[in-house]
Structure formats: C-alpha cells, structure tokens
N, C-alpha and C positions, 0 to 999 in steps of 0.2 A: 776370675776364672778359677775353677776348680784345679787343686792343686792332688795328683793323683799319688800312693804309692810306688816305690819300688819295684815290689811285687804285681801289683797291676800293671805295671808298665813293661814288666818282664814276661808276663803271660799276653801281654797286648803283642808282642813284636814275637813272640813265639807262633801265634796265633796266624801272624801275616805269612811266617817263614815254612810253620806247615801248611798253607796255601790256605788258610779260611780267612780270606781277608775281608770279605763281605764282614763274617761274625766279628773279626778286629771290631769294624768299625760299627757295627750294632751295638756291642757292649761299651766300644765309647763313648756314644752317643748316647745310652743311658745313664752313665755316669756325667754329661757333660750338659743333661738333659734338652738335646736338642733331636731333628729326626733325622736319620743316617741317610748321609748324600748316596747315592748311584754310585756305583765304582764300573768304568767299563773298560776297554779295550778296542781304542781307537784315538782319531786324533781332529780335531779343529782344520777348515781351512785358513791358511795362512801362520798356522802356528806348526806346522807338518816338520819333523826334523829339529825344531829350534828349541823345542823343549823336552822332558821324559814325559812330564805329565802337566795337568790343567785343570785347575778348580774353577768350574764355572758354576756362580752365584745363583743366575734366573734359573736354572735348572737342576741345581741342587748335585752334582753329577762332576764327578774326577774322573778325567778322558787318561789311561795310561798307556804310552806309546805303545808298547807290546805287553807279551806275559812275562815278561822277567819283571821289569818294572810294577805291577800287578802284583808280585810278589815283595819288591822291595819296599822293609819296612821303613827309609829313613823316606823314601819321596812319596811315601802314600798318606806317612803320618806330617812330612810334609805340608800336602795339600788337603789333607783332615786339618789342620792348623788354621785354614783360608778360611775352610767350609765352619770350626766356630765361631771365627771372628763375626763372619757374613750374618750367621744366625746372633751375632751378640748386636748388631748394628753398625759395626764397623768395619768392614770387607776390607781396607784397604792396609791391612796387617803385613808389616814390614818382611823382607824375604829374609830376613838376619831374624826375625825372630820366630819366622816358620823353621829356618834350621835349628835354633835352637831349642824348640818347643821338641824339632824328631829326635835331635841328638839328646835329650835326656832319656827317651828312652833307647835307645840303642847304646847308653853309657851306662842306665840299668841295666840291661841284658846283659851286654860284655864283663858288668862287674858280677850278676851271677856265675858265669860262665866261671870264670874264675875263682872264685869262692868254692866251687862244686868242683872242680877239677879236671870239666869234661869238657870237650868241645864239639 
C-alpha cells in the first residue's frame, strides 16, 4: 500500500473539514491509484442506526448516516480504508486497522495544528 506524507494527509483531512470531501477522496484515489468510491448520504436496510457509515464493495459507494458524518474526516477515511482494500483484492481489512489507517491522519493534522499555533 502506498505509504502517504504528512503533509498530504493534512491537506486530505482539511479537505474533508472544509466540506470537499468528494475531492478528499479523488485526490486519494489518485494517489492510491484506484477509482474514487461514491460518497453519499443515506443508509442501508438493516444497518439503519447501528453504524455512522458503510463501505459497500459491489457498488463502489460509502453510505454516511447524515451530513455531519459526511464531513467527518476520521469515519470517511475510515471507510476509504475498506474501499482500497476491496480495490486491492482483499475487502475484508480488519476495523483495527481501518482506524488506524484514519487515525494517522487526523494525528497528522493535530500535529500540524500544533506546530502552526492555530486551531
């Protein structure tokens, strides 16, 4: 798997937080060189309530409960995390290591924040 900078990972999660989460996930998808799943707003039956969001495979397509979510960068890069497994042949990528794949960059991000001074 393509291992990203810092800096790209900081501009990724900025990206999601001024609300262009679409383009987040275009420009990760060309770094990641696969083709950028659907992001929408809405939910699964029988998965209604039980989760924020849903990467579904056959459809290429992260279902996120509402717009807050939509906006949040650690469950969207989350379930970006599924969507390159699925494109790598392995879809069934551990949920320990989808948080860990978001949380580095939301530990980039917080570590710029900090370095810069600003919040």
């Amino acid at each position: 798997m393509v291992e990203l900078d810092d800096i790209t990972k900081v501009q990724i999660v900025r990206m999601i937080l001024e609300k262009q989460t679409e383009k987040a996930l275009e420009k990760l998808s060309e770094l990641y060189h696969v083709t950028p799943p659907q992001i929408v707003v809405g939910t699964i039956k029988g998965k209604r309530r039980t989760v924020y969001a849903l990467y579904i495979p056959k459809e290429r397509k992260i279902y996120a409960l509402n717009s807050d979510i939509f906006f949040n960068p650690f469950v969207v890069l989350h379930e970006y995390y599924h969507h390159i497994r699925s494109k790598l042949g392995v879809h069934r990528g551990s949920e320990r290591n989808a948080n860990k794949f978001a949380q580095e960059f939301i530990d980039a991000y917080k570590k710029s924040i900090e370095t810069s001074g600003r919040m």
